[in-house]
NUPAZA-614948 format. One record per residue (C-alpha): x, y, z negated; chain. Coordinates in nm, 2 decimals. Each point is the difference from the previous one (the first is absolute). Example, Ala and Ser with C-alpha at 12.3 -4.5 7.8 and 13.67 -1.06 7.14 Angstrom:
REM NUPAZA-614948
PT       xx       yy       zz   chain
PT     1.23    -0.45    -0.78       A
PT     0.14     0.34     0.07       A
***
This chain:
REM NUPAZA-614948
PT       xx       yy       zz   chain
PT     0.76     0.98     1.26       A
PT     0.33     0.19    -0.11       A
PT     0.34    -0.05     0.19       A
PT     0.28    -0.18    -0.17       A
PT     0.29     0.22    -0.16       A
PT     0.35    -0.29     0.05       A
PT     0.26     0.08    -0.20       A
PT     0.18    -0.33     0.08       A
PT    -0.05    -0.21     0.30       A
PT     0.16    -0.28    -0.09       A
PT     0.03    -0.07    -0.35       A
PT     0.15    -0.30    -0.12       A
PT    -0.25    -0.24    -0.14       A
PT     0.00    -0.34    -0.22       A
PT    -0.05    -0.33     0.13       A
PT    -0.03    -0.15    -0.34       A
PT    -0.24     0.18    -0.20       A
PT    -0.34     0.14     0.06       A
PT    -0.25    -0.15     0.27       A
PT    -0.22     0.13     0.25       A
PT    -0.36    -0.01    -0.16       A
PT    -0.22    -0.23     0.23       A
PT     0.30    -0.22    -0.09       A
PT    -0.11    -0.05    -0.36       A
PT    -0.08    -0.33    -0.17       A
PT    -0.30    -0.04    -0.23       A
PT     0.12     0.08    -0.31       A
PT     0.14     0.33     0.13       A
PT    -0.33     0.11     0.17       A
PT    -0.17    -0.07    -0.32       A
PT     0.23     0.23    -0.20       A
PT    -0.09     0.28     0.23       A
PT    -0.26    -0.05     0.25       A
PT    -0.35     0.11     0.11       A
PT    -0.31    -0.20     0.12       A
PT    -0.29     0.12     0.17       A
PT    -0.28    -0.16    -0.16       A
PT    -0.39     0.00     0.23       A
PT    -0.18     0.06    -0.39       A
PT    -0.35    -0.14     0.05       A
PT    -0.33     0.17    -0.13       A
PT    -0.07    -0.03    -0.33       A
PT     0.36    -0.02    -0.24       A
PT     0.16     0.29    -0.08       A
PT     0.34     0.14     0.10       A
PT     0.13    -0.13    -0.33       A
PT    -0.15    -0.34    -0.03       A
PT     0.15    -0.04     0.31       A
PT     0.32     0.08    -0.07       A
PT    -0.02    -0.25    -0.32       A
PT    -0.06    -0.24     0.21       A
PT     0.28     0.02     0.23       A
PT     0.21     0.03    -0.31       A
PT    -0.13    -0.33    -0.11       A
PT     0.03    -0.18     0.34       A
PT     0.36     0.13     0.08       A
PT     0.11    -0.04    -0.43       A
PT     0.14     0.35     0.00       A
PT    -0.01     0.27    -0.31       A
PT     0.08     0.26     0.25       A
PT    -0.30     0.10     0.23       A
PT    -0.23     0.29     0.09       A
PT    -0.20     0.13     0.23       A
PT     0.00     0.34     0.17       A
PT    -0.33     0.18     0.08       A
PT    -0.28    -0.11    -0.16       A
PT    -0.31    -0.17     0.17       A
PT    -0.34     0.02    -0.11       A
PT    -0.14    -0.31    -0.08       A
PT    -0.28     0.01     0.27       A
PT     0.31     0.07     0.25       A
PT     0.19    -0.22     0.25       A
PT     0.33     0.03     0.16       A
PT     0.36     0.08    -0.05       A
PT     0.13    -0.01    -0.34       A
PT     0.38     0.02    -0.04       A
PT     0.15    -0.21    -0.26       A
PT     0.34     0.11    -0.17       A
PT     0.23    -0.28    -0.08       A
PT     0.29    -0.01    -0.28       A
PT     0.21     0.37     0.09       A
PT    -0.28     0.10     0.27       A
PT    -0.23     0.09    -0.30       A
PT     0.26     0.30    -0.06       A
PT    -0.14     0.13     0.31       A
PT    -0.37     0.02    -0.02       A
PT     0.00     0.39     0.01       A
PT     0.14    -0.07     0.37       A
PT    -0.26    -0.24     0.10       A
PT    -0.28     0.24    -0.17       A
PT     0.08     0.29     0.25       A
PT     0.01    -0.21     0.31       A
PT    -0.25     0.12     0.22       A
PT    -0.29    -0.26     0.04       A
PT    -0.30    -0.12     0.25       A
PT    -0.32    -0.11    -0.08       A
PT    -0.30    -0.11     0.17       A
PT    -0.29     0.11    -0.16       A
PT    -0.41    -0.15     0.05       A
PT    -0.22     0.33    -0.09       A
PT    -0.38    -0.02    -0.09       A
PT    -0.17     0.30     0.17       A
PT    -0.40     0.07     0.05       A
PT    -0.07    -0.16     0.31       A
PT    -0.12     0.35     0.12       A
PT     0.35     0.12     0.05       A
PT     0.14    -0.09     0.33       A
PT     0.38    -0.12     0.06       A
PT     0.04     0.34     0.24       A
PT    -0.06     0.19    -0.32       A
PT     0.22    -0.25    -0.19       A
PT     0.30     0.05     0.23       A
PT    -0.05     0.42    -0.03       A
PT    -0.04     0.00    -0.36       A
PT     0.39    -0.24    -0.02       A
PT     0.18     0.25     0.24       A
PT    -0.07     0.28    -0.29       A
PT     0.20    -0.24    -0.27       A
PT     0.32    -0.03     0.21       A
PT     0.29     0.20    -0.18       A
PT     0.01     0.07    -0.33       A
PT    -0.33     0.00    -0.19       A
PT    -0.10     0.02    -0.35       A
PT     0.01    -0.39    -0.18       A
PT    -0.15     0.01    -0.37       A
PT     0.05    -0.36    -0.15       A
PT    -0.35    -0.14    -0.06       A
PT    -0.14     0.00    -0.34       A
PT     0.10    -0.41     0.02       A
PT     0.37     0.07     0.06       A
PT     0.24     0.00    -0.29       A
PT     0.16     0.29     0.12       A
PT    -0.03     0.28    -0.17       A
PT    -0.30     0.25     0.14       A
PT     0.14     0.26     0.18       A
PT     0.01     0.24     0.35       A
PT     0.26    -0.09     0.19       A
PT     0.03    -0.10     0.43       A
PT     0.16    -0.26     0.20       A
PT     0.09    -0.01     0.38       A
PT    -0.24    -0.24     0.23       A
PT     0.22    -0.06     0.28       A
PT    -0.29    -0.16     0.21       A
PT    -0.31    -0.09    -0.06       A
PT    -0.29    -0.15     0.27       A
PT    -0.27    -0.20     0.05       A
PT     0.03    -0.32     0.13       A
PT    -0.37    -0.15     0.02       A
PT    -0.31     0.06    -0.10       A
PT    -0.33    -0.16    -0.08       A
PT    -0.22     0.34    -0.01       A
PT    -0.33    -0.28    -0.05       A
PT     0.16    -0.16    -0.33       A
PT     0.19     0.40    -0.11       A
PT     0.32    -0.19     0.01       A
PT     0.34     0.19     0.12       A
PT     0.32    -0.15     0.01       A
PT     0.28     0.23    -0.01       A
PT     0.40     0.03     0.02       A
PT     0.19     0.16    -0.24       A
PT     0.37     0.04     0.03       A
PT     0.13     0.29    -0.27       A
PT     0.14     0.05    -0.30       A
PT     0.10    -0.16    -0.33       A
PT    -0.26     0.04    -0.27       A
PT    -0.23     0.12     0.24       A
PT    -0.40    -0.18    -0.15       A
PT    -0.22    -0.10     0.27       A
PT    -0.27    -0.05    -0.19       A
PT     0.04     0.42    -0.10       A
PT     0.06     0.06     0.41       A
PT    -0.31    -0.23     0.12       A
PT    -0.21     0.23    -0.33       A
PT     0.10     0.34     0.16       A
PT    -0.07    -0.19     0.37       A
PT    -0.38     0.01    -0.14       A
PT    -0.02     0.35    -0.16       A
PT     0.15     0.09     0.37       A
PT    -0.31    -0.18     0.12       A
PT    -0.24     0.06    -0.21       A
PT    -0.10    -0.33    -0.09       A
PT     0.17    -0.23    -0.26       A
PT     0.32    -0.22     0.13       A
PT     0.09    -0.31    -0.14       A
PT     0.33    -0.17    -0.02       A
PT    -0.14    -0.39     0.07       A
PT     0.31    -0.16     0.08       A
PT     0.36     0.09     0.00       A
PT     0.33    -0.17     0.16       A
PT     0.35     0.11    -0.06       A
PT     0.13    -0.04     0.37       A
PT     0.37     0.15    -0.11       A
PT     0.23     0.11    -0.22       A
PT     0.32     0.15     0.03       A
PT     0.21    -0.18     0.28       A
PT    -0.19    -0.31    -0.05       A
PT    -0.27    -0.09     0.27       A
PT    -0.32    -0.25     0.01       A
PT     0.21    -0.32     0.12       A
PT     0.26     0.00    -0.28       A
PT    -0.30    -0.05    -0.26       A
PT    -0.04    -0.38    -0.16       A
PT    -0.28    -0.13    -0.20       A
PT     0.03    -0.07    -0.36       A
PT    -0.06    -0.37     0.12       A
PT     0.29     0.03     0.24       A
PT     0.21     0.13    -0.28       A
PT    -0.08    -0.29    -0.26       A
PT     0.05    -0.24     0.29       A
PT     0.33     0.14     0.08       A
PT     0.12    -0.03    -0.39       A
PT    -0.10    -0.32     0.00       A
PT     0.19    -0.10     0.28       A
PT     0.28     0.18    -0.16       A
PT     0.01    -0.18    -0.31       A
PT     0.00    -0.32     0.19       A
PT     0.31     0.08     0.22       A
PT    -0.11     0.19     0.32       A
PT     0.08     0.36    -0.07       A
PT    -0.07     0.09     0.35       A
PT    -0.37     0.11    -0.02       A
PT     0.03     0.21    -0.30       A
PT     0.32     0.19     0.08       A
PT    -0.22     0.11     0.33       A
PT    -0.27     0.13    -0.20       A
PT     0.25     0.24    -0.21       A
PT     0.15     0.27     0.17       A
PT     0.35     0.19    -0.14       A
PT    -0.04     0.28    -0.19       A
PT     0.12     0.19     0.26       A
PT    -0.31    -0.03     0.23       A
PT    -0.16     0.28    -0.24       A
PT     0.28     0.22     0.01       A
PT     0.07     0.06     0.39       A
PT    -0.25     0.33    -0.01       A
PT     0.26     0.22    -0.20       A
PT     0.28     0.21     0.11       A
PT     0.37    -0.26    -0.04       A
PT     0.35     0.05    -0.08       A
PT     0.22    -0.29     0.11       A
PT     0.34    -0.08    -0.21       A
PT     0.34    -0.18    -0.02       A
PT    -0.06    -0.33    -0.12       A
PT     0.27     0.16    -0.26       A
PT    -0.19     0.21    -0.14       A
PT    -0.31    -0.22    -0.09       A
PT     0.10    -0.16    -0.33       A
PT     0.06     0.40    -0.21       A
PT    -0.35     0.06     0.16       A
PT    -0.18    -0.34    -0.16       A
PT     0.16     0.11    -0.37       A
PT    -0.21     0.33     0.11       A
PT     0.35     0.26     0.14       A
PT    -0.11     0.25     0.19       A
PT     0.12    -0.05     0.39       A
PT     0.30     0.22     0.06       A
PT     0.05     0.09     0.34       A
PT     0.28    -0.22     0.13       A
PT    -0.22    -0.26    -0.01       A
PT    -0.26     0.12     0.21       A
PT     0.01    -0.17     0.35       A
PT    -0.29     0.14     0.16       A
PT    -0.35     0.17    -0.08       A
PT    -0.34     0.16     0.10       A
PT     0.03     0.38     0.11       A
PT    -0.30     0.21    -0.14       A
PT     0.04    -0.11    -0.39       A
PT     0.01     0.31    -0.28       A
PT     0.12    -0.02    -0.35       A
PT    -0.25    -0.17    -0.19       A
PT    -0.14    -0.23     0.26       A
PT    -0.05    -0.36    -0.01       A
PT     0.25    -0.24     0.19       A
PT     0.08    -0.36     0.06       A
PT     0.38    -0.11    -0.12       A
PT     0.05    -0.28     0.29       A
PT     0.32    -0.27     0.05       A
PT     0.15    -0.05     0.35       A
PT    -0.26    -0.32    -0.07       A
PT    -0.31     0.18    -0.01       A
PT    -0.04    -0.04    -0.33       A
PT    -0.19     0.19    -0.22       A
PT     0.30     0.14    -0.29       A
PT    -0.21     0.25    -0.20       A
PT    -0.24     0.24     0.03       A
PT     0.12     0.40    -0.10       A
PT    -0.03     0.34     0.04       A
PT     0.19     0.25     0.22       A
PT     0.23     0.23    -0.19       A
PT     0.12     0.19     0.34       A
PT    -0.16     0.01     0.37       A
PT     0.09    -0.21     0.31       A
PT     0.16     0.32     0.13       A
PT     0.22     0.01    -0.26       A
PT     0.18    -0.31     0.03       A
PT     0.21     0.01     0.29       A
PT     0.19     0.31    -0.10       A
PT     0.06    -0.23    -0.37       A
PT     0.28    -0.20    -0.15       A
PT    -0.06    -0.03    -0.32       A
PT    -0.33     0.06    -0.27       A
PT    -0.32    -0.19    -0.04       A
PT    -0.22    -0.02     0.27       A
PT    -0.32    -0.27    -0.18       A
PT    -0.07    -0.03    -0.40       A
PT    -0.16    -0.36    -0.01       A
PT    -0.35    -0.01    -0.14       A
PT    -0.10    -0.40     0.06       A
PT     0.31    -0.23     0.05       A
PT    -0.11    -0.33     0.20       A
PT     0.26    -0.15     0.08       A
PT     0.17    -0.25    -0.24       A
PT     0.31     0.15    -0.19       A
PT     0.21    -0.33     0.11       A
PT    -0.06    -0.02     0.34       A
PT     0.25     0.20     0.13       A
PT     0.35    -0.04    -0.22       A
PT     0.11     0.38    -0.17       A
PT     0.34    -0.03     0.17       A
PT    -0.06    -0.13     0.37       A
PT     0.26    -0.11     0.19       A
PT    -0.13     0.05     0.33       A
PT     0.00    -0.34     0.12       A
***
């Protein structure tokens, strides 16, 4: 975690415009929100994703990192502005559980050895059934172990935390070349994805109840389900600014230095930050033009060039008053 840079400790702040995001209404969360849907076997990511567009009667919805249609689990869905983001959900780091198929022959102790040796970064070729395009290329596994197995029935179920775009079923193929026996993926459950954990998931059924609900009056059950769009964001390196200086950033200024009131040490030109209110909220998403070390010794020049503006351009007036 990198220590906070203040530049102001007390900067003055609105009382009349912006709010604090688990304050947010319905119709807000729905602009930009995120839901963690518990996908079933058998659809696919997209179909999905249609259907939640259906249910909830919004144009605007995606869904970042695909499952495979024999897959369970975690599948984030983007709402209204939150689809501008999917390239930030796609490189969250993710856990699965995975069931493998093994020749009964093989015990668990020779399971467990051959894991250790696919901790770190390893090689991860998508399968010939991915879309991806075919090529060599490695990922990190963070951690990978067996839980439990049933050596009578060749069945293995293993943890996977590691990350994004790393394919199990390429990591449980090269588990059975380690082995020397064939390995395959029979089951697979997205356990987590980015910041977002098992208990914040809802079934499609819980979601269509919820809108229903919705439509009738009670707002209460669906606005639970949907989680700001800043839930996804909370991974990357922040700068926090004067309420001020938050309408030039939504008609896409760069963010000058005086209106910088804090941010993360440790960022480099060219890395990815977090524009945040005195709110929490989410402003924009942009690119460093000079380091944290930088700033302190500023007054004046550009510090972030705005790449994916979030926050609605009326929100916060051009000229505040400061009241």
């Amino acid at each position: 975690m990198n220590s906070r840079i203040v530049i102001d400790d007390s900067p003055a702040k609105s009382s009349r415009h912006g709010k604090i995001p688990s304050e947010r209404g319905l119709q807000a969360l729905m602009e930009a929100g995120v839901i963690l849907v518990d996908k079933p076997p058998g659809p696919s990511s997209h179909q999905l994703a249609s259907w939640a567009r259906d249910i909830l009667g919004l144009k605007r919805l995606g869904h970042g990192g695909t499952l495979d249609p024999f897959a369970t689990g975690a599948l984030t869905l983007l709402l209204g502005k939150a689809t501008r983001l999917t390239e930030v959900v796609l490189s969250g780091n993710k856990t699965y559980i995975a069931i493998l198929k093994i020749d009964s022959s093989i015990s668990s102790k020779q399971v467990e050895e051959v894991l250790e040796r696919f901790s770190g970064e390893v090689y991860n070729v998508p399968p010939l059934e991915s879309a991806v395009k075919i090529r060599v290329r490695t990922r990190v596994i963070q951690e990978i172990k067996l839980l439990e197995s049933d050596q009578e029935d060749g069945l293995h179920t293993v943890s996977v935390s590691c990350q994004a775009g790393t394919y199990i079923r390429t990591l449980a193929r090269d588990i059975g070349l380690m082995l020397g026996t064939p390995c395959v993926l029979s089951e697979l459950h997205r356990h987590s994805t980015g910041s977002f954990e098992q208990s914040s998931l809802c079934t499609m059924q819980q979601l269509a109840d919820a809108a229903m609900l919705a439509e009738e009056g009670d707002e209460e059950a669906l606005c639970r389900l949907i989680a700001p769009v800043e839930r996804i964001l909370g991974s990357i390196p922040g700068v926090w600014v004067r309420d001020s200086a938050i309408a030039s950033i939504c008609h896409g200024a760069p963010l000058a230095v005086p209106g910088v009131v804090s941010l993360d040490s440790g960022m480099s030109p060219g890395d990815k930050t977090v524009i945040w209110s005195s709110k929490g909220e989410a402003v924009a998403v942009g690119e460093m033009i000079v380091g944290s070390s930088d700033v302190p010794n500023m007054t004046e020049g550009e510090l972030i060039k705005p790449k994916i503006v979030l926050m609605d351009k009326d929100e916060y007036p051009g000229a505040w008053s400061g009241r």
